[in-house]
N, C-alpha and C positions, 0 to 999 in steps of 0.2 A: 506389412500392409497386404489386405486382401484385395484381387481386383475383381470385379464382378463386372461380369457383360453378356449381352445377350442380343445385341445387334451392332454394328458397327458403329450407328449413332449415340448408343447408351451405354454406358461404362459408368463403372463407382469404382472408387476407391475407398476403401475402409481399412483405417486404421485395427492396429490389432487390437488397442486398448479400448477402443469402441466397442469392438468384438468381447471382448473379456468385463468390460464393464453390462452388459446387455446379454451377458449368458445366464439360462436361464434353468441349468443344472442345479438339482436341488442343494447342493452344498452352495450355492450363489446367490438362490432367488426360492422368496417363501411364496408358491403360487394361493396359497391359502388365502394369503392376507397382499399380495401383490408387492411386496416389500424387496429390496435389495438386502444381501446379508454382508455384505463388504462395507465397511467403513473406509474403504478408498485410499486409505495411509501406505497400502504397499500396492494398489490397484496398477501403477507403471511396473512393476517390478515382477508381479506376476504374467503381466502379458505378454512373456517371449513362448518362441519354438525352437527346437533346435534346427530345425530347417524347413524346408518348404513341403518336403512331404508329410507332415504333420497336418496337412492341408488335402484333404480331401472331398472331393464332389460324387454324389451317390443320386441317380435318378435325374442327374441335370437338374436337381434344386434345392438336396439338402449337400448343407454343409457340416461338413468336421472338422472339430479344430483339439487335436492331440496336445494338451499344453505342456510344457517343462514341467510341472509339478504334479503332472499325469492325469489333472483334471480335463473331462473332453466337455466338449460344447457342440451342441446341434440347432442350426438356425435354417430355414428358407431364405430361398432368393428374396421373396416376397415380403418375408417375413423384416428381411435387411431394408429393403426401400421401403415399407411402409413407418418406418419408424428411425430412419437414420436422416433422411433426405429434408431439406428443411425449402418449405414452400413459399416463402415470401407472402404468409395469404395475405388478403385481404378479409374486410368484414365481409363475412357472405350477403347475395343478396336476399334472402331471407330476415336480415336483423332490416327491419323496417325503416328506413330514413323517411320520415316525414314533412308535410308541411300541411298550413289548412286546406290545399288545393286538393295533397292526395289523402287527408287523413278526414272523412268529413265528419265523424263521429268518434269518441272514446270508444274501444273494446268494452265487449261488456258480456259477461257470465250471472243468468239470475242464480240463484242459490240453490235453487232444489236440480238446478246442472250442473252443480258446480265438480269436477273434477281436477284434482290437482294438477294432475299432467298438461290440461288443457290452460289451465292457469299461469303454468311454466315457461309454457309454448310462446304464449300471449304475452308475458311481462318484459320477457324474452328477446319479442321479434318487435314490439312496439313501444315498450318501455314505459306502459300505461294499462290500466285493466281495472275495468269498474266493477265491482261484484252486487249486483240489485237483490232485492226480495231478503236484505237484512234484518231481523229482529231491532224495531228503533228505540237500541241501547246499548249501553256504555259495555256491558256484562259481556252483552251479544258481540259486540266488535270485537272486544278483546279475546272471548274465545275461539272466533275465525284467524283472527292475527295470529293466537298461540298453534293452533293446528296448522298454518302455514310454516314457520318456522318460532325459532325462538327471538323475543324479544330483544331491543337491545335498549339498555337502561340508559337515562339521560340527567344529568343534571335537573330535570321539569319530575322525574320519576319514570318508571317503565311504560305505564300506560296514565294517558292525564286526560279529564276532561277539563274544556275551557268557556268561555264566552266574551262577549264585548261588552259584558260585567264584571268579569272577574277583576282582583286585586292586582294580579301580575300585569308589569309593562313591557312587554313583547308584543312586536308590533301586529302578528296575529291574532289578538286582542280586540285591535280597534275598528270601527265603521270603514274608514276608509279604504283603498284602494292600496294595495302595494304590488311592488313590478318584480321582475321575473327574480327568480333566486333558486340555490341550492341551498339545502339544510346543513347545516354541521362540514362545511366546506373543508374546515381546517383541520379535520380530523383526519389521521394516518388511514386509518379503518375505519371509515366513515360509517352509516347504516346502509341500508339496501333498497330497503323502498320507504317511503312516507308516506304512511296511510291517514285518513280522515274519513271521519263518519260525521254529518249532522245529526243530530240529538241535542397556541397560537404560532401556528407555526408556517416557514415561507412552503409554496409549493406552487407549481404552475397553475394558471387560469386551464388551460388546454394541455392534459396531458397524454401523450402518445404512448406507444408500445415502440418496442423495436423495429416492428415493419412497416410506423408511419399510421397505425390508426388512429382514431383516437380511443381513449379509455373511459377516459373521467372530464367530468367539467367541474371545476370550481368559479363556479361566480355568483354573488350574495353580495351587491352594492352599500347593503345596510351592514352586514356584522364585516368589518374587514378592520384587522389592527393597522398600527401606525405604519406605514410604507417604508422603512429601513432601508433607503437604497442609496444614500446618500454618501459623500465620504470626503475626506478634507487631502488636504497637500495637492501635491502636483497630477493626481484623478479626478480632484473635485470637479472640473471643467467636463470631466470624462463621463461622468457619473449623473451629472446634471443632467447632459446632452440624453442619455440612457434612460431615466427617470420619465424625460420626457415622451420618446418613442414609446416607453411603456403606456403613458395615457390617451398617446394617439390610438395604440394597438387597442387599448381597454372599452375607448370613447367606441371606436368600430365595432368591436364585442358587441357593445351591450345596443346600439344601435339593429345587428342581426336581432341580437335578443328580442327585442322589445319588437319587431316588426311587425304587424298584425299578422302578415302575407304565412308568418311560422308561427302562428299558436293556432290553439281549438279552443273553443271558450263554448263549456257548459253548464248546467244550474244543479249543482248536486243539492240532491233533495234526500228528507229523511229516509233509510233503509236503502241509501246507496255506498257504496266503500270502495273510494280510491287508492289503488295502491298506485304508487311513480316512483319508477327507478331512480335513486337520488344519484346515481355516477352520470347520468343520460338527458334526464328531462325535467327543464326548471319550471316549478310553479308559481303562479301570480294567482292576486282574486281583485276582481271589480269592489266597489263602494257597494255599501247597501244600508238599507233601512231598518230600525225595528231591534229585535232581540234574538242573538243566533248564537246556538250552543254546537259544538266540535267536542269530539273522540279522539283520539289519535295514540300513535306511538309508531316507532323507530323498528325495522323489522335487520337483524343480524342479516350481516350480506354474505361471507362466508359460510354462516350455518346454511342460510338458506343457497346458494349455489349448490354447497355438497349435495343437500337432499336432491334437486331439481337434476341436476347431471344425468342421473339414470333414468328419466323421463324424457329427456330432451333427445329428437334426433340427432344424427350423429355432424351434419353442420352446423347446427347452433350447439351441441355439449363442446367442440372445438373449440367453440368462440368465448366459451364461457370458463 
């Protein structure tokens, strides 16, 4: 165990195999490509010393660690607590939490502004971003969609146009009016954002991290399989009781959902393109009249985080 300290209030303790795991000695660590070279199978076994002067401090902030098998390691003080010490964060206040009070308008980027990084920033921190001054066409959307990241293909196809003519019955389809939802809830690796242009498995409704945020929302009133939550013999009673908490919990949900006081409601018009973070923020649309044609398609969430990371300041690429 190493101890580091540097005021009486502030002490660490570090494990050796911390130390040996995070060194970053080129027989350990490929700085080319940022990779580990240890497969971790004898990672405990290599972390001993023969004793403690194996342990050396040079300039009051680099360290040396002489190991048994003669490999050394050199670390900073700094270098240890920026990446050992674990922050309990929270979502910065950067990631935008909204309602219609503070949100009075959609983000919005015209086209001939458009930079990516600023796009990033945006989808990012508000989980919504209009892109205007679009080409009104199918061709035109899906080239912007592809130069943001890669598509993610769907049972409808990669990229679909539709209307409240077409043959499919999906209820995006029809005149009326449908309430708030998330796209493809049930999926492990859902998409990333759901874009539109005019032209089965269990998993929590609210899913957290480890330190209590939230992550993800699943809620879609309309696509949801049969509720399995049931079960016979001496739990049935138990189960029942459970079943139902869960639609008290659900009915509450979807009452925030649905509250006016937390949406924004705007008129997309041709050559506008909504992208919305599908983990963040559910979409609904009013009733309308008349004949109205959509674009759309599914944008890779993983692919597109990877690209965005090196564009994103250093408290939202955290959070990301």
């Amino acid at each position: 165990m190493a101890h580091l300290h540097q005021e009486k209030a502030s002490q660490l303790y570090v494990p050796l195999v911390w130390l040996r795991d995070h060194c970053q000695n080129p027989q350990c660590y490929n700085k080319l490509t940022n990779q580990r070279k240890s497969n971790t199978v004898d990672l405990i076994n290599k972390a001993c010393i023969t004793g403690d002067a194996c342990i050396t401090v040079e300039d009051q902030q680099r360290l040396l660690i002489h190991w048994a098998d003669d490999l050394i390691s050199e670390f900073t003080a700094d270098g240890i607590i920026n990446t050992s010490i674990t922050d309990h964060h929270t979502i910065p206040k950067d990631i935008f939490m909204w309602n219609k009070r503070k949100l009075l308008d959609i983000p919005r980027i015209h086209i001939s502004k458009y930079e990516f990084a600023q796009f990033c920033e945006m989808i990012i921190k508000y989980g919504v971003v209009i892109i205007d001054g679009v080409e009104k066409t199918a061709s035109a959307t899906e080239k912007l969609c592809r130069e943001i990241t890669t598509i993610h293909d769907t049972y409808f196809g990669a990229f679909w146009i539709f209307s409240n003519k077409s043959q499919e019955k999906g209820v995006d389809y029809y005149v009326y009016c449908f309430s708030k939802q998330i796209d493809h809830h049930y999926l492990e690796g859902g998409p990333a954002e759901h874009i539109l242009n005019t032209i089965t498995r269990e998993k929590p409704v609210i899913q957290l991290d480890s330190y209590g945020n939230v992550t993800q929302i699943r809620f879609n009133p309309y696509d949801r399989a049969p509720f399995r939550s049931l079960s016979t013999g001496v739990s049935s009673a138990s189960s029942a009781r459970s079943t139902i908490a869960f639609y008290h919990a659900y009915t509450t949900f979807s009452k925030i959902c649905h509250d006016p006081r937390n949406s924004v409601s705007i008129a997309l018009r041709p050559g506008s393109v909504i992208f919305i973070d599908n983990f963040r923020v559910l979409h609904s649309r009013t009733e309308f009249k008349g004949w109205r044609q959509m674009a759309g398609c599914y944008l890779s969430r993983d692919n597109f985080l990877a690209k965005a990371r090196p564009f994103l300041p250093e408290n939202l690429r955290r959070f990301v």
